[in-house]
C-alpha positions as a Python dict, from the first residue, in 0.01 Angstrom:
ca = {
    (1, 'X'): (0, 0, 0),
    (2, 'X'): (138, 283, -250),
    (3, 'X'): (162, -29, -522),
    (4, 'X'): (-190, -46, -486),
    (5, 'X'): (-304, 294, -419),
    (6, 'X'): (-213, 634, -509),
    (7, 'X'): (-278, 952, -252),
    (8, 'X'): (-605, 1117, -357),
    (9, 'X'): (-764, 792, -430),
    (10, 'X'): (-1095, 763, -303),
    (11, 'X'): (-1128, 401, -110),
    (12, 'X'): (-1372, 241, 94),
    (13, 'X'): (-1243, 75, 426),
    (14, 'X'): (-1394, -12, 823),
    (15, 'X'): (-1284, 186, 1066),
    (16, 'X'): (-1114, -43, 1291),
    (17, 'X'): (-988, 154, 1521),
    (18, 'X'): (-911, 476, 1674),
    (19, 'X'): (-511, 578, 1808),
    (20, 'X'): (-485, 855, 2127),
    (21, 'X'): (-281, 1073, 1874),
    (22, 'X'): (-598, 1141, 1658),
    (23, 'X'): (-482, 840, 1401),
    (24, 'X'): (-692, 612, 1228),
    (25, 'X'): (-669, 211, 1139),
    (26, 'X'): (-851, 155, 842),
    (27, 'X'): (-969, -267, 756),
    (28, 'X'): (-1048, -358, 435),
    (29, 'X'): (-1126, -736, 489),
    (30, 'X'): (-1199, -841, 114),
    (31, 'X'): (-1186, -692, -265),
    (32, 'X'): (-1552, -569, -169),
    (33, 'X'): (-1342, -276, 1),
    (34, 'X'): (-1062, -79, -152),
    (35, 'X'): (-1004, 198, -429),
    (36, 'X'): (-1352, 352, -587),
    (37, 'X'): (-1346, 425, -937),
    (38, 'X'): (-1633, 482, -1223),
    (39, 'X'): (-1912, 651, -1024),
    (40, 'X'): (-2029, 934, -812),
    (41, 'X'): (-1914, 1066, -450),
    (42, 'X'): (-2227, 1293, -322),
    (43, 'X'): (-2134, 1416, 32),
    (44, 'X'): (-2419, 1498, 274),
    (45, 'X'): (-2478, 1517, 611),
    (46, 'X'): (-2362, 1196, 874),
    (47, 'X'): (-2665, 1252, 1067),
    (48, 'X'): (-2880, 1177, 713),
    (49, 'X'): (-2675, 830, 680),
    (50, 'X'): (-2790, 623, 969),
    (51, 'X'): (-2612, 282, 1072),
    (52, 'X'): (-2750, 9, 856),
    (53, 'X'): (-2684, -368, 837),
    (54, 'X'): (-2563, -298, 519),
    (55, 'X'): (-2417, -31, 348),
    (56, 'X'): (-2304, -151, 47),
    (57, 'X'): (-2624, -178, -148),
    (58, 'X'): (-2776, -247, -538),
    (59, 'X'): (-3041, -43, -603),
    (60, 'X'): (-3378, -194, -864),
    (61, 'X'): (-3272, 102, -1087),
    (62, 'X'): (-2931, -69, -1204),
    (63, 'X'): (-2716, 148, -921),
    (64, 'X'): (-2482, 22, -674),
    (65, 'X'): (-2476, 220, -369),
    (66, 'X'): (-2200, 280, -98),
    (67, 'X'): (-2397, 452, 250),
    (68, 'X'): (-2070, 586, 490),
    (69, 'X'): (-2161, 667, 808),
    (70, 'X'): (-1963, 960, 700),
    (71, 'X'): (-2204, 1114, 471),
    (72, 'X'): (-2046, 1016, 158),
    (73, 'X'): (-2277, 856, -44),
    (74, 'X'): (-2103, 640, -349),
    (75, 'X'): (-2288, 539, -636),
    (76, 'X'): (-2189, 319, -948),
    (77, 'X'): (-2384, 137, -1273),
    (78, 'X'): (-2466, -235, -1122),
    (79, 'X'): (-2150, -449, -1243),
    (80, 'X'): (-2322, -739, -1370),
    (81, 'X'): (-2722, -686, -1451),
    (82, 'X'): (-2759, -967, -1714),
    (83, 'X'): (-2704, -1225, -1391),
    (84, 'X'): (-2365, -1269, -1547),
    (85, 'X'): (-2005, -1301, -1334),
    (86, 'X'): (-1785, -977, -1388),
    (87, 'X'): (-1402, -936, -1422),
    (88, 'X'): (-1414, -809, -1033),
    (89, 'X'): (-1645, -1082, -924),
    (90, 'X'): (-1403, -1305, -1096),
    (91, 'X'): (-1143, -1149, -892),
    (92, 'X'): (-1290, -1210, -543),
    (93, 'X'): (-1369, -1584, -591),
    (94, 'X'): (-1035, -1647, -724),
    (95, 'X'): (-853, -1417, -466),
    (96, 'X'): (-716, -1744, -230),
    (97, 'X'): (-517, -1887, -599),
    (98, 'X'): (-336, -1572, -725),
    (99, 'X'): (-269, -1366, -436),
    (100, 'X'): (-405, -974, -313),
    (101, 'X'): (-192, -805, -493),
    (102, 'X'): (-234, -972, -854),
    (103, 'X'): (-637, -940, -774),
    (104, 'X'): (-601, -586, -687),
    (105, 'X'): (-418, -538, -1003),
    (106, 'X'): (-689, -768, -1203),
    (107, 'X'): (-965, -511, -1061),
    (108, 'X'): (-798, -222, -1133),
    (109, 'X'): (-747, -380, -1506),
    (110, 'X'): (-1115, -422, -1500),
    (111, 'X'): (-1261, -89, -1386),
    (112, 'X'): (-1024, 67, -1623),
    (113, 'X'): (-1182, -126, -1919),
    (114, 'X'): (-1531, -43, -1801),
    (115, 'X'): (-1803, 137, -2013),
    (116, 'X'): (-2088, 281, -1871),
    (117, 'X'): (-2360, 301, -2103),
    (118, 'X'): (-2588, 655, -2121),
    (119, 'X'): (-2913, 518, -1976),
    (120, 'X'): (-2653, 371, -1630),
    (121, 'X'): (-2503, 757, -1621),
    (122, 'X'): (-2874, 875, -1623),
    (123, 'X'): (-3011, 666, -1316),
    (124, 'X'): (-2689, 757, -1168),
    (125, 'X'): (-2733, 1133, -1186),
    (126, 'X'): (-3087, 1077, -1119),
    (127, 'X'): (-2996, 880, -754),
    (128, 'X'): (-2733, 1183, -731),
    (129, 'X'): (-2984, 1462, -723),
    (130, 'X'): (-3242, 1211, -525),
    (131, 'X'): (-2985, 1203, -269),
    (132, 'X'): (-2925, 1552, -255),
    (133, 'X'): (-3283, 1637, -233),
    (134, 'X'): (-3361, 1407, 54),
    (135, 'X'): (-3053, 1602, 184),
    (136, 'X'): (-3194, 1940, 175),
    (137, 'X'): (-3534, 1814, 312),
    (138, 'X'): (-3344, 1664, 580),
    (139, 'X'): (-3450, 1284, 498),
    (140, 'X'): (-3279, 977, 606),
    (141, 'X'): (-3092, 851, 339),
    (142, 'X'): (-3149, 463, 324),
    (143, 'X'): (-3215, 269, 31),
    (144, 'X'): (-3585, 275, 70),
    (145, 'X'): (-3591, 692, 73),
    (146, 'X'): (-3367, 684, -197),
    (147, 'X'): (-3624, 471, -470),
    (148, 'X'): (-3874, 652, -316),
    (149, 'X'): (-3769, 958, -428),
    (150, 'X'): (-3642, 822, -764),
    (151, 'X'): (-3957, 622, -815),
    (152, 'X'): (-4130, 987, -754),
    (153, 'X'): (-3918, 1196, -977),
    (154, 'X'): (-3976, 940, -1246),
    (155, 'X'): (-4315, 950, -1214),
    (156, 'X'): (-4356, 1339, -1261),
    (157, 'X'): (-4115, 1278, -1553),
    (158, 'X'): (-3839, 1473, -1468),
    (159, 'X'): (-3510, 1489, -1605),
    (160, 'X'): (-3234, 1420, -1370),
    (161, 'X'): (-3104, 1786, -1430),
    (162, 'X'): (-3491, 1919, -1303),
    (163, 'X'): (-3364, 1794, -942),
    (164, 'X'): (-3152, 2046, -895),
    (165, 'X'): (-3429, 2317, -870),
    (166, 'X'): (-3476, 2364, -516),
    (167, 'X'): (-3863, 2429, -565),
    (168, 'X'): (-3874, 2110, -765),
    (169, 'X'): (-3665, 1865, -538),
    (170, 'X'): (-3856, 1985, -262),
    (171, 'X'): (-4189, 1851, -423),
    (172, 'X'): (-4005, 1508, -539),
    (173, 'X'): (-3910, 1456, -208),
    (174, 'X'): (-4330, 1553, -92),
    (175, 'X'): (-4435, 1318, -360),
    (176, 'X'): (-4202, 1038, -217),
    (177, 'X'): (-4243, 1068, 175),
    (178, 'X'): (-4533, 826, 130),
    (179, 'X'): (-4359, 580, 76),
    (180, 'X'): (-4081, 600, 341),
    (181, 'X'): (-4331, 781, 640),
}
């Protein structure tokens, strides 16, 4: 694993199982799983992140979305928007020919070559402070809450930076609930 990873690297991974001396086995079954790179870790509550048939999500706004039962919430520009097959996606369908290690090394290749244009870094600081503000108004956090509240903020034409007001993420989140009650 240390050709692959690197301590500090932030991954995503099943929790397979647990060990009697407080241990953890982690399962990454495909390249869908593995190291995260080129987005956002928020971190908010596990009770806010309920179980969900799927937690790996892509949000209308152009924002992939990672829900951990953990409370980490990781979010990413959409790889492909044009429709178009990616240098990861790539990866994963031709996985079974060159081996896990050599795709590993292909994604890292790509995720390193990556660009994130402005308006992607916008509507992902925007679903950021969404996130956050459902947070501190103690709102599930589920893909519907979270377009909700971006849908909302949008709508009262707020800058991504305006979310972090208190006052003013408190009435995003009143503007949204709506939507989600």
């Amino acid at each position: 694993m240390r050709s692959m990873l690197s301590e500090g690297d932030l991954v995503s991974s099943d929790v397979h199982s647990f060990h009697h001396d407080g241990g953890i086995v982690l399962h990454a079954r495909s390249l869908k799983y593995g190291k995260l790179s080129n987005g956002c870790l928020v971190k908010v509550p596990p009770s806010l992140v309920p179980r969900q048939q799927h937690h790996f999500v892509s949000l209308p706004c152009q924002v992939d979305a990672v829900l951990g039962n953990n409370g980490f919430v990781w979010l990413t520009a959409t790889l492909a928007a044009d429709g178009s097959r990616s240098a990861v996606d790539v990866t994963v369908h031709e996985q079974a020919e060159v081996g896990v290690v050599e795709a590993v090394e292909a994604r890292k290749a790509a995720a390193a070559a990556r660009v994130i244009e402005a308006a992607a870094r916008m509507n992902i600081a925007r679903v950021r402070n969404c996130v956050l503000a459902l947070a501190q108004a103690s709102v599930t956090i589920t893909p519907l809450t979270i377009m909700a509240a971006f849908t909302a903020s949008e709508s009262m034409q707020l800058a991504p930076k305006d979310l972090l007001e208190p006052a003013t993420a408190l009435e995003v989140v009143e503007a949204a609930r709506p939507a989600f009650a």
